[in-house]
DOVOKOL-760880 format. One record per residue: residue in one letter; x, y, z of N, C-alpha, C in turn. Coordinates in Angstrom, 3 decimals, decimal comma. Example, Ala and Ser with C-alpha at 12.3 -4.5 7.8 and 13.67 -1.06 7.14 Angstrom:
2
<type:A	n.east:13,190	n.north:-5,690	n.up:7,800	ca.east:12,300	ca.north:-4,500	ca.up:7,800	c.east:13,200	c.north:-3,300	c.up:7,800>
<type:S	n.east:12,850	n.north:-2,250	n.up:7,080	ca.east:13,670	ca.north:-1,060	ca.up:7,140	c.east:12,900	c.north:0,030	c.up:7,870>
This chain:
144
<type:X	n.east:14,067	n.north:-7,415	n.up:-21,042	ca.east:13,364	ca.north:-7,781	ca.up:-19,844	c.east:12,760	c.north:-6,523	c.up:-19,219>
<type:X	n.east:11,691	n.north:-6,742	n.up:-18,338	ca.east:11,188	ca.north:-5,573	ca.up:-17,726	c.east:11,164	c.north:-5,743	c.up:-16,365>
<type:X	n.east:10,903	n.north:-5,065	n.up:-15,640	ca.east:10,444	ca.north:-5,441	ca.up:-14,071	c.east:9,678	c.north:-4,088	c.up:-13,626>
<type:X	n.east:8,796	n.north:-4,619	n.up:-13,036	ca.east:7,839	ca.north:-3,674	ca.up:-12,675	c.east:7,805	c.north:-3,809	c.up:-11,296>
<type:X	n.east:7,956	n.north:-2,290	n.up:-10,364	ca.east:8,546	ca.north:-2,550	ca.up:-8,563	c.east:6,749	c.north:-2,056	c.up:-8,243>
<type:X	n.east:6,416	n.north:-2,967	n.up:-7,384	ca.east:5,714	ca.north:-2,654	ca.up:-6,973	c.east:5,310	c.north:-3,303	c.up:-5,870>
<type:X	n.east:4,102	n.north:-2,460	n.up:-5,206	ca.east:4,054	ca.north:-2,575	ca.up:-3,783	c.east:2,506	c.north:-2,443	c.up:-3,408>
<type:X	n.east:1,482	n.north:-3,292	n.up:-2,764	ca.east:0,379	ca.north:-2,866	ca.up:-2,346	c.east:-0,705	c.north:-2,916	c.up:-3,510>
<type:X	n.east:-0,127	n.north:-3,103	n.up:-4,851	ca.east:-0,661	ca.north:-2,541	ca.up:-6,138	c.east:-0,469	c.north:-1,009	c.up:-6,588>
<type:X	n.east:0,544	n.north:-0,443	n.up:-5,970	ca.east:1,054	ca.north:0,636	ca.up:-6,315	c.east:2,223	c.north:0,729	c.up:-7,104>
<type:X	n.east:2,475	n.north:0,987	n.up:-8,320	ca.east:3,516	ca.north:0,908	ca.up:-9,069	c.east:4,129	c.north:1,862	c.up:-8,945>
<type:X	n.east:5,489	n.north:1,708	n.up:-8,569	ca.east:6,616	ca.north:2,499	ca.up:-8,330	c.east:7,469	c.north:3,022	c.up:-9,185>
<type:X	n.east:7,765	n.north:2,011	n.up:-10,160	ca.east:8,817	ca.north:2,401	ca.up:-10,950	c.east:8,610	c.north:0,836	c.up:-12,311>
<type:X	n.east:9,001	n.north:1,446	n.up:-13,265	ca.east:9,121	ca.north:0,434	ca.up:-14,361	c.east:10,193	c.north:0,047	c.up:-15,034>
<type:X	n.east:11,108	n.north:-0,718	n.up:-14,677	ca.east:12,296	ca.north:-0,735	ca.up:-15,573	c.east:12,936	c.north:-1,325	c.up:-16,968>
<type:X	n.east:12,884	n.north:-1,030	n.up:-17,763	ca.east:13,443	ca.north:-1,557	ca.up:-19,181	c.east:14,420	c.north:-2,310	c.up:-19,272>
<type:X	n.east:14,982	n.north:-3,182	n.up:-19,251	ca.east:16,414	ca.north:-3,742	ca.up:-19,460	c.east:17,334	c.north:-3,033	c.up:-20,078>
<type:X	n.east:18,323	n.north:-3,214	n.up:-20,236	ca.east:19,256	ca.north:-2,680	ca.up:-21,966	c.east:18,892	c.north:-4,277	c.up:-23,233>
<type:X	n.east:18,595	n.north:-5,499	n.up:-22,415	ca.east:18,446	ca.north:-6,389	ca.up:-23,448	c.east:16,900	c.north:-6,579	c.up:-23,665>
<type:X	n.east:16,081	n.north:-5,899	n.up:-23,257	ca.east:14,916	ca.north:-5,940	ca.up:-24,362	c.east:14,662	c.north:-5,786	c.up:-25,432>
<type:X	n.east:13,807	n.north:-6,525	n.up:-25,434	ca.east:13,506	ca.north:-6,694	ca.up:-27,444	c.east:12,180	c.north:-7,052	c.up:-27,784>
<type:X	n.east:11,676	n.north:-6,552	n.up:-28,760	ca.east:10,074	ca.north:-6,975	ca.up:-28,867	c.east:9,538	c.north:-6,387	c.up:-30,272>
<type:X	n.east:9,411	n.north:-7,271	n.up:-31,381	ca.east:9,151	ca.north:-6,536	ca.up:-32,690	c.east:7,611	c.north:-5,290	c.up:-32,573>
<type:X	n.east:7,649	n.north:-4,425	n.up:-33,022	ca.east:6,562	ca.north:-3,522	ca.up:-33,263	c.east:6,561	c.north:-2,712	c.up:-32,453>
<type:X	n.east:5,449	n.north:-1,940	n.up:-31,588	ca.east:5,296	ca.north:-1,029	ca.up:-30,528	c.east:5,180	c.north:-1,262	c.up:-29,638>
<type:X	n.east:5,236	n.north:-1,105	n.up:-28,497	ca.east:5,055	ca.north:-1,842	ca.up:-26,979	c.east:4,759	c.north:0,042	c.up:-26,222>
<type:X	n.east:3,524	n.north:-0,153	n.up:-25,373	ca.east:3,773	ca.north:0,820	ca.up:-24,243	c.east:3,733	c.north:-0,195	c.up:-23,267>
<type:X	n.east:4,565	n.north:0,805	n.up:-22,296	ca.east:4,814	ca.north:0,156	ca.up:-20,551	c.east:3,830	c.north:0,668	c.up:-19,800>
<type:X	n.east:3,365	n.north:1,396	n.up:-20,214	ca.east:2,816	ca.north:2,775	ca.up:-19,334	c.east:0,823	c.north:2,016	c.up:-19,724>
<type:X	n.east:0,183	n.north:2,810	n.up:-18,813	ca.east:-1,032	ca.north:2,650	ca.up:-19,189	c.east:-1,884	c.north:3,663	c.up:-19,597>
<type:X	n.east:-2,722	n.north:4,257	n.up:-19,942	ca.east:-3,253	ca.north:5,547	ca.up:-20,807	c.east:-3,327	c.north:6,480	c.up:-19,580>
<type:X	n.east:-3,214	n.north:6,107	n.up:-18,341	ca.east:-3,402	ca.north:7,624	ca.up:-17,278	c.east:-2,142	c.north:7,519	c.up:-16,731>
<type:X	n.east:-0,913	n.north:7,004	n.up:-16,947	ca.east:0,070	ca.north:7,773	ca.up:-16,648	c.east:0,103	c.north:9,065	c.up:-16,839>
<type:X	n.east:1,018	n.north:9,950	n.up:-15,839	ca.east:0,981	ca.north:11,097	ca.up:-16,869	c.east:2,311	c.north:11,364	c.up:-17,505>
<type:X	n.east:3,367	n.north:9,880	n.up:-17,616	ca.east:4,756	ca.north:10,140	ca.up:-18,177	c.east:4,425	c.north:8,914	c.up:-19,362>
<type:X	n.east:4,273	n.north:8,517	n.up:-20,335	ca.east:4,135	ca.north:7,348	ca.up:-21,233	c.east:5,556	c.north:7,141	c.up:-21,418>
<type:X	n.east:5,807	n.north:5,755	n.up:-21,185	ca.east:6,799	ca.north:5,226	ca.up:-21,774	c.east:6,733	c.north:3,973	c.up:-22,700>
<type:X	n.east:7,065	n.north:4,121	n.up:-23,953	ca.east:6,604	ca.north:2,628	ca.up:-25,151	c.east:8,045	c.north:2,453	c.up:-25,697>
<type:X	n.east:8,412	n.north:1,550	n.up:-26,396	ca.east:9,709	ca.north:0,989	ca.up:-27,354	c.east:9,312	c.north:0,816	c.up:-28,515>
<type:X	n.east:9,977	n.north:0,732	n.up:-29,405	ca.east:9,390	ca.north:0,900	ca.up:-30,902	c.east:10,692	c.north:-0,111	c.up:-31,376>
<type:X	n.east:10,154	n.north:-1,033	n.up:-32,123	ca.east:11,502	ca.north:-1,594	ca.up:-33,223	c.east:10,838	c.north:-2,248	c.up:-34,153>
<type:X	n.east:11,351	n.north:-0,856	n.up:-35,481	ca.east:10,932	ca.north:-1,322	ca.up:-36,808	c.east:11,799	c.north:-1,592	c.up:-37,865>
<type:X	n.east:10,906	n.north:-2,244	n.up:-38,566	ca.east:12,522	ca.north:-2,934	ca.up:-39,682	c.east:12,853	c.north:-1,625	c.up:-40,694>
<type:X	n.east:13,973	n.north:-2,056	n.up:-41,257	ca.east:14,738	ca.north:-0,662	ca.up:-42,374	c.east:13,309	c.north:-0,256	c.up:-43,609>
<type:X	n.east:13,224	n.north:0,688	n.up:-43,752	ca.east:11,948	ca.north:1,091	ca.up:-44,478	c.east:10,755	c.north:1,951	c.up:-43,657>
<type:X	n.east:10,461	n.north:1,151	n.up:-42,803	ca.east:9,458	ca.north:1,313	ca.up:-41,963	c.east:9,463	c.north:3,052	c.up:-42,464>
<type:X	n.east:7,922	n.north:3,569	n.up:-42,090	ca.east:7,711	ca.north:4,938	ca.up:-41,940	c.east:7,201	c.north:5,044	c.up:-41,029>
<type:X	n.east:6,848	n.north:6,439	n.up:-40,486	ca.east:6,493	ca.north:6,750	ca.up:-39,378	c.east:5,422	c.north:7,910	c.up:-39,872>
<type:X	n.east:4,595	n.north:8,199	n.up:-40,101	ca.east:3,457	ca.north:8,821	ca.up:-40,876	c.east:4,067	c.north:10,451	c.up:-40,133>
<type:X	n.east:4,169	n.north:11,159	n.up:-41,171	ca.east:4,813	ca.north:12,721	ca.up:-40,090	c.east:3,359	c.north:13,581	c.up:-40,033>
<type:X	n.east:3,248	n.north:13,915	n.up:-38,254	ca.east:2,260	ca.north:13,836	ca.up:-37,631	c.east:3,032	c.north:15,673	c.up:-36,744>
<type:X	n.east:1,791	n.north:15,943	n.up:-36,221	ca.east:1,963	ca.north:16,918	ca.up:-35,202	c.east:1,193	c.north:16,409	c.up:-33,703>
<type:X	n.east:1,355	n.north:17,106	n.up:-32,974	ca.east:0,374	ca.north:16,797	ca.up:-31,579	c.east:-0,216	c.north:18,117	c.up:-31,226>
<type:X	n.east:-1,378	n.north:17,825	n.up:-30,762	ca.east:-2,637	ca.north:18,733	ca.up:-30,942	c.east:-2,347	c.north:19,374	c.up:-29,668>
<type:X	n.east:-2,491	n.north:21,074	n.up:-29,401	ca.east:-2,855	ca.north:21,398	ca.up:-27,802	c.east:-3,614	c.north:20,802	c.up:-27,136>
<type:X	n.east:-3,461	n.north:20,106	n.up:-25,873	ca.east:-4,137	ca.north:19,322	ca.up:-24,846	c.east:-4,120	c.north:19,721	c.up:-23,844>
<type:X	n.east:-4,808	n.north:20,514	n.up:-23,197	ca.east:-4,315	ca.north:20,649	ca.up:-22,029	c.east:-5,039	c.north:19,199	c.up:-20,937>
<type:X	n.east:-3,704	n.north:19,302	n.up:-19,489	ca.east:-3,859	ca.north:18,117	ca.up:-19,336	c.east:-3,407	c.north:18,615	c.up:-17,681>
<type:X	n.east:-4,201	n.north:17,809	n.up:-17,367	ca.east:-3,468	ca.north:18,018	ca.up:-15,647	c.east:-2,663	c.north:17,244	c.up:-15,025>
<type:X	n.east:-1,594	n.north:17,457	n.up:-14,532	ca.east:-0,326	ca.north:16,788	ca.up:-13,673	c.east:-0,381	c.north:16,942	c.up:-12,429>
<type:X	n.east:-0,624	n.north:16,380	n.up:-11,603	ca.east:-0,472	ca.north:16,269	ca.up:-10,412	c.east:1,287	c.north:15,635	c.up:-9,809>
<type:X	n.east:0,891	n.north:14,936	n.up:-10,433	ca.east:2,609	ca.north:14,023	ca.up:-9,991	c.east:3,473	c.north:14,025	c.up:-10,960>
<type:X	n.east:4,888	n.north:14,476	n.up:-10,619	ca.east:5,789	ca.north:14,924	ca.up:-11,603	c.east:6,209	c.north:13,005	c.up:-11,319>
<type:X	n.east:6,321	n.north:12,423	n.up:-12,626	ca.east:6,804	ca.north:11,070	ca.up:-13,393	c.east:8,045	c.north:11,242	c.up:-14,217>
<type:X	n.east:9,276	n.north:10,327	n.up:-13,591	ca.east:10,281	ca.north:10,952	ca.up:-14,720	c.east:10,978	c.north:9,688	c.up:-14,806>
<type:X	n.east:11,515	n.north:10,113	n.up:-16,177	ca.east:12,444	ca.north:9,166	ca.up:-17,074	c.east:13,681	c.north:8,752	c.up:-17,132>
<type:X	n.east:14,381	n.north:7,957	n.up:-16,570	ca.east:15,882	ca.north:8,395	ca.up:-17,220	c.east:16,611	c.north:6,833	c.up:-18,016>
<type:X	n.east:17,434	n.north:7,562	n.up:-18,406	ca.east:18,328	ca.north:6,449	ca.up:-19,648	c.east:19,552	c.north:6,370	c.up:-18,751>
<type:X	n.east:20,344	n.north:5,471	n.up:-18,581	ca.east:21,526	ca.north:5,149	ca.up:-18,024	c.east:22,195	c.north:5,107	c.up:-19,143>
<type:X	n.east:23,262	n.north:6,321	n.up:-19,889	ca.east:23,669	ca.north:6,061	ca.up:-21,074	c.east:25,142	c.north:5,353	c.up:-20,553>
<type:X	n.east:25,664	n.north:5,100	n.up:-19,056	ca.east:27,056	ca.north:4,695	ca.up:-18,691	c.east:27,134	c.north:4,403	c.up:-17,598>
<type:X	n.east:27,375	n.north:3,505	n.up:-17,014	ca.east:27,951	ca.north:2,903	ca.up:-15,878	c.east:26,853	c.north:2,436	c.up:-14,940>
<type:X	n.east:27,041	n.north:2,430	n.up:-13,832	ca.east:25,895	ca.north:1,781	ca.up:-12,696	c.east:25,338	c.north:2,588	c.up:-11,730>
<type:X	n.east:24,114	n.north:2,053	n.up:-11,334	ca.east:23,632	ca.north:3,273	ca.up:-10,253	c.east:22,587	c.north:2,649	c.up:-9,514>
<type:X	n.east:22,371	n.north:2,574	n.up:-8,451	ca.east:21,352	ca.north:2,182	ca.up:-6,982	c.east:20,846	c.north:2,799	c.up:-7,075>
<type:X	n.east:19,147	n.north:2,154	n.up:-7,202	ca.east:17,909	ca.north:3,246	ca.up:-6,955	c.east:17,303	c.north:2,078	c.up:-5,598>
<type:X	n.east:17,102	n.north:3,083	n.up:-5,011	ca.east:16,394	ca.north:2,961	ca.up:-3,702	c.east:15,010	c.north:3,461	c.up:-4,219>
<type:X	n.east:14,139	n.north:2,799	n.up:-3,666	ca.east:12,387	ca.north:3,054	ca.up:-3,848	c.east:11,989	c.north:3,080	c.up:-1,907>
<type:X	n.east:11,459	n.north:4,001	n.up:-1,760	ca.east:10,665	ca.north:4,346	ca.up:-1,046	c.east:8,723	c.north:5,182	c.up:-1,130>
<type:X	n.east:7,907	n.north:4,538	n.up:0,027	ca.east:6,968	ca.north:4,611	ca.up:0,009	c.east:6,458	c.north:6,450	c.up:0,275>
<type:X	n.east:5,100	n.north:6,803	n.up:-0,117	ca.east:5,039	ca.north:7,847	ca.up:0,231	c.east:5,169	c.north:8,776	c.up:2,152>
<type:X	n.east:5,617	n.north:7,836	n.up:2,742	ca.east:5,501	ca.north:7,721	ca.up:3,671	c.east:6,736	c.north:8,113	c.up:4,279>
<type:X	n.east:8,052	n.north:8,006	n.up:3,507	ca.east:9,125	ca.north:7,750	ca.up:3,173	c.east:9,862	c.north:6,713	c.up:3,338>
<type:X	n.east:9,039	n.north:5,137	n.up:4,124	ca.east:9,271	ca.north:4,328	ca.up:4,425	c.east:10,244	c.north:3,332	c.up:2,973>
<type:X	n.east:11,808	n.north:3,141	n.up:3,290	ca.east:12,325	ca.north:2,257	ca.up:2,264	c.east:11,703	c.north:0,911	c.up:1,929>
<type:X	n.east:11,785	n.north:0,569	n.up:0,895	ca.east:11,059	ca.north:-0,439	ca.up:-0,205	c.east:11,799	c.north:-1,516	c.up:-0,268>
<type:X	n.east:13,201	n.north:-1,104	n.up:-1,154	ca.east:13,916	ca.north:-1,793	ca.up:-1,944	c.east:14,922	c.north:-1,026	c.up:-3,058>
<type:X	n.east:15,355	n.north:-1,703	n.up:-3,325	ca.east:16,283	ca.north:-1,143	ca.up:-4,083	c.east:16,489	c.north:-2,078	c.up:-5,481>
<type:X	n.east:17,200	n.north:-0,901	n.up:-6,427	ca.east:17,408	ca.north:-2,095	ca.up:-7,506	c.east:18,778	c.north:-1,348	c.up:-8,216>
<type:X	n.east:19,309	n.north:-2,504	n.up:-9,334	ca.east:20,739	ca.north:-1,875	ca.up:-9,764	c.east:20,239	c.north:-1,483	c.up:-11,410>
<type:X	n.east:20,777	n.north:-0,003	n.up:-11,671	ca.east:20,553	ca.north:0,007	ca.up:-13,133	c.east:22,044	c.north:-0,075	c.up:-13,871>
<type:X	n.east:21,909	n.north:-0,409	n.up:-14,789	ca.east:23,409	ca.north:-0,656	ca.up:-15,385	c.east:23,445	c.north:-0,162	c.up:-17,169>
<type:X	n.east:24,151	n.north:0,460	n.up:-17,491	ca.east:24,273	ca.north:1,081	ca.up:-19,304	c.east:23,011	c.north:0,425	c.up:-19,665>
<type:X	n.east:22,495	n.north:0,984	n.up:-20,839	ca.east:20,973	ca.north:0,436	ca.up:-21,024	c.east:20,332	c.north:1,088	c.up:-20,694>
<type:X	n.east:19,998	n.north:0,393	n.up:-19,750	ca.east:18,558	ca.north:0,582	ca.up:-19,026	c.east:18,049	c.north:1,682	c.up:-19,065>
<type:X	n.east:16,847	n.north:1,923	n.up:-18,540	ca.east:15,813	ca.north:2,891	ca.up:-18,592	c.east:15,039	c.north:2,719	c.up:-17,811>
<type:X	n.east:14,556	n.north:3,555	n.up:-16,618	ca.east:13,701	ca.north:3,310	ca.up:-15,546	c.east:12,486	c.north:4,643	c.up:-15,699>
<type:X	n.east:11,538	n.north:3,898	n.up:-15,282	ca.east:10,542	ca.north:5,394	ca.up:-15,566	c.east:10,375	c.north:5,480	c.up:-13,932>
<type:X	n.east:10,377	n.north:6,394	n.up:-12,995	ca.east:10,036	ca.north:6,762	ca.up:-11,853	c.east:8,875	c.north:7,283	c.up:-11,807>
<type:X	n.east:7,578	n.north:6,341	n.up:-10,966	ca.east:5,881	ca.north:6,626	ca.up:-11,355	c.east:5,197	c.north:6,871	c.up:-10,281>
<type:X	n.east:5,655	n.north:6,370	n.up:-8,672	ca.east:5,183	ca.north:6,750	ca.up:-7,791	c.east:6,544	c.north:6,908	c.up:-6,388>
<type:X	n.east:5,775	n.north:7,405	n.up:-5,288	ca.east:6,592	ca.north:7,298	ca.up:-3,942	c.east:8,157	c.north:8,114	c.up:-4,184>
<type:X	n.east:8,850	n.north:7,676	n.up:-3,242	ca.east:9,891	ca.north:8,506	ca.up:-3,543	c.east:11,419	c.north:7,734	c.up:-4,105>
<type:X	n.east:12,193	n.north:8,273	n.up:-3,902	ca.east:13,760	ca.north:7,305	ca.up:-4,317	c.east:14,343	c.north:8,153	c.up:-3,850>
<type:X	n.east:15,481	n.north:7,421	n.up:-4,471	ca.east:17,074	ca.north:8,080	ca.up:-4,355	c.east:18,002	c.north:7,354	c.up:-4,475>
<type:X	n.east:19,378	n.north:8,055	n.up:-5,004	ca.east:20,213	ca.north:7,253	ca.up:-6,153	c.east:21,631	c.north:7,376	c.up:-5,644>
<type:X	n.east:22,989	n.north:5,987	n.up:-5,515	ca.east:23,710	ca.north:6,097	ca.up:-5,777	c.east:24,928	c.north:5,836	c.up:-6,797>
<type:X	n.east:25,621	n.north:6,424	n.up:-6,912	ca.east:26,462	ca.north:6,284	ca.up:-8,135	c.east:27,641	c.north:5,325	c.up:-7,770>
<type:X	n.east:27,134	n.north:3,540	n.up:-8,252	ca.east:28,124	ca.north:2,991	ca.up:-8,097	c.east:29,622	c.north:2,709	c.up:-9,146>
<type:X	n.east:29,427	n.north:3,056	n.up:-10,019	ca.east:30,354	ca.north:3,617	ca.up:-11,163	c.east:30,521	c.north:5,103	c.up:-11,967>
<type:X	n.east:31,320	n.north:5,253	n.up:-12,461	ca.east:30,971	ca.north:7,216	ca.up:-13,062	c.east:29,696	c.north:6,318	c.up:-13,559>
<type:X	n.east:28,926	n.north:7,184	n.up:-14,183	ca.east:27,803	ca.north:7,254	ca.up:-14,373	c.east:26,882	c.north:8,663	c.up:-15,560>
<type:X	n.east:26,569	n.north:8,765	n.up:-16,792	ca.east:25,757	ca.north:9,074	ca.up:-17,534	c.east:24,837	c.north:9,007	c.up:-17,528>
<type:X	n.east:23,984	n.north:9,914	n.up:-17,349	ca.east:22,188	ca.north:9,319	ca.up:-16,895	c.east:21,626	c.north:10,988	c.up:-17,844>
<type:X	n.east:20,387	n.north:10,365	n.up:-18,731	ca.east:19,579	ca.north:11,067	ca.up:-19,078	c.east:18,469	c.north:11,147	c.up:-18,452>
<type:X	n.east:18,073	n.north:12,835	n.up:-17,860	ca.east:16,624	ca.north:12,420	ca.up:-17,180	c.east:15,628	c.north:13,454	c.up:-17,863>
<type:X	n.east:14,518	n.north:13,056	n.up:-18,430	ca.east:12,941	ca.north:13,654	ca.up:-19,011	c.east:12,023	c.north:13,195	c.up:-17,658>
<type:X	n.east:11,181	n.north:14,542	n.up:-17,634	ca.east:10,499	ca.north:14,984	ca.up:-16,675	c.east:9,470	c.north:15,687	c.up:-17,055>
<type:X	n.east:8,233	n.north:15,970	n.up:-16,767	ca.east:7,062	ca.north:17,117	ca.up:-17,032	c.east:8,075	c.north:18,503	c.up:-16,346>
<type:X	n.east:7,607	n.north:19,734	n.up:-16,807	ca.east:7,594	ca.north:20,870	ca.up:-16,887	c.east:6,734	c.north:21,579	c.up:-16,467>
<type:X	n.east:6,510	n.north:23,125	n.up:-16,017	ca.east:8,337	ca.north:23,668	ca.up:-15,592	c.east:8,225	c.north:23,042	c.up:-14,713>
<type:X	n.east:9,533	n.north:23,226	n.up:-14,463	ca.east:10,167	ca.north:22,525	ca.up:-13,043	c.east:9,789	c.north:24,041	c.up:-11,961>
<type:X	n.east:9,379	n.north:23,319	n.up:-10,736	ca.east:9,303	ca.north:24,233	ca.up:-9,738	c.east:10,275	c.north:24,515	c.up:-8,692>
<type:X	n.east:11,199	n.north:24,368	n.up:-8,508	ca.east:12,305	ca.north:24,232	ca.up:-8,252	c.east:12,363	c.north:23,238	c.up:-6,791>
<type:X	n.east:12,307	n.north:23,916	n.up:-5,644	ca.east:12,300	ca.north:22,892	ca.up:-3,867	c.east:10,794	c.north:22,814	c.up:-4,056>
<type:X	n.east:10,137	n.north:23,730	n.up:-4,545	ca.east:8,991	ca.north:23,205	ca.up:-4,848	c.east:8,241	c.north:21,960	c.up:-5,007>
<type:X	n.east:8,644	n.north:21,185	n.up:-5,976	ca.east:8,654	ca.north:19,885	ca.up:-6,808	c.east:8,981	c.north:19,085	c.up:-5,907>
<type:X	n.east:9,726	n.north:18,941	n.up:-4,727	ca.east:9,870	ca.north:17,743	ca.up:-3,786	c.east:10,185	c.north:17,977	c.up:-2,673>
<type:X	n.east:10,447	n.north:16,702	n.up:-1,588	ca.east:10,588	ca.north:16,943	ca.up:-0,045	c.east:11,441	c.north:16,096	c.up:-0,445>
<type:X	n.east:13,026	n.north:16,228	n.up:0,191	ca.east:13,941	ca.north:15,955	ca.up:0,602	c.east:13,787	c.north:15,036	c.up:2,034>
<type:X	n.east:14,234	n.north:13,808	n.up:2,028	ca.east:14,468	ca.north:13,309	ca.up:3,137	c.east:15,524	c.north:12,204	c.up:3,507>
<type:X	n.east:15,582	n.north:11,884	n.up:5,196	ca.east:16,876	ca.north:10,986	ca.up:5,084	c.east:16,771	c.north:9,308	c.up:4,175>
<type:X	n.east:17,878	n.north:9,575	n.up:3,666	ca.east:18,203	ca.north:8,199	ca.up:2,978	c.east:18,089	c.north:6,620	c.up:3,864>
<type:X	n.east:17,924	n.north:5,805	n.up:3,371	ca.east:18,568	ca.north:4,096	ca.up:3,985	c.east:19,468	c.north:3,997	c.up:4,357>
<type:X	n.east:19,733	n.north:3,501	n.up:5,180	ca.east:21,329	ca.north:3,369	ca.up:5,801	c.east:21,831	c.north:2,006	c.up:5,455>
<type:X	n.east:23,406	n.north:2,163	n.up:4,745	ca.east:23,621	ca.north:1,266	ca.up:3,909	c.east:23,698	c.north:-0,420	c.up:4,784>
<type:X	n.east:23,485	n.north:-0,443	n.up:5,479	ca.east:22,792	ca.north:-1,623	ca.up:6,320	c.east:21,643	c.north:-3,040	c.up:6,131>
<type:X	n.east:20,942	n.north:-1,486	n.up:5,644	ca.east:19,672	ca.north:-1,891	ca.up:5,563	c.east:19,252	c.north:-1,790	c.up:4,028>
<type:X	n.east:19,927	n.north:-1,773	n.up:3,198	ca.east:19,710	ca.north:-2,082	ca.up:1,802	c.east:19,294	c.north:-3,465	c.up:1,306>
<type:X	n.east:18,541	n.north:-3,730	n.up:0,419	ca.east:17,674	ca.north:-5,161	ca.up:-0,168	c.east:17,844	c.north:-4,663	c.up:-1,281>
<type:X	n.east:18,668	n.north:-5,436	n.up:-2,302	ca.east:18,926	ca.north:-5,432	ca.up:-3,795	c.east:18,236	c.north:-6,708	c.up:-4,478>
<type:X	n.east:17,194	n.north:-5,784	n.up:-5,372	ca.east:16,476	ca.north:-6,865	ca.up:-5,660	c.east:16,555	c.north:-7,299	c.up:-7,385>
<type:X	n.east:17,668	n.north:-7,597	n.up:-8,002	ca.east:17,232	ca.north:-7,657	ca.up:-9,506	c.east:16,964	c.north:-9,154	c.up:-10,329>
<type:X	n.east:16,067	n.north:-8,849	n.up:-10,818	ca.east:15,363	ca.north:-9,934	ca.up:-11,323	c.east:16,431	c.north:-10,613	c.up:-12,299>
């Protein structure tokens, strides 16, 4: 399953299930992301033609990032660029959320394993504005 958070026609975030499934290639992403995210499931044999990738240079404006929930559960809060809260959603083992616009922030409702891919370098406080969270009050859990 997928769910796509969005707001205004602004896409926020894209989430993968852990039970998706879909024979061949699939992208989520559309050609001007600047994070692509696709799934691949090919049968035993399959090749993959061995390929290189060409220097591109490419411009990033907005750091887009990835992560894999390799264990347990975790609250993502979506907020607007504004910092105005959105919504929230639950990720659970599986899943995979690509983070594409506005802001977030995450809690850890079980231990928790999380892989995160990101564009480069990292700039350190640079790369973001810190601000206050939702107050657990006012949380809207929305999963499809």
């Amino acid at each position: 399953m997928i769910e796509i958070v969005k707001k205004e026609e602004i896409i926020y975030s894209i989430i993968v299930r852990s039970n998706f499934n879909k024979e061949g290639i699939h992208f989520f992403t559309s050609n001007d992301f600047s994070q692509q995210l696709g799934y691949m499931k090919r049968e035993t044999g399959y090749v993959i033609q061995p390929h290189r990738h060409n220097l591109v240079e490419r411009k990033v404006s907005l750091t887009q990032e990835v992560l894999f929930i390799k264990s347990g559960k975790v609250r993502v809060d979506f907020y607007n660029d504004d910092q105005d809260y959105l919504s929230s959603r639950i990720l659970y083992e599986g899943d995979v959320i690509l983070l594409a616009a506005g802001g977030h922030g995450f809690e850890i409702l079980e231990e928790s394993e999380i892989i995160e891919v990101k564009q480069g370098p990292y700039n350190g406080e640079e790369d973001k504005v810190r601000f206050q969270q939702v107050k657990q009050d006012e949380i809207t859990i929305s999963n499809v």
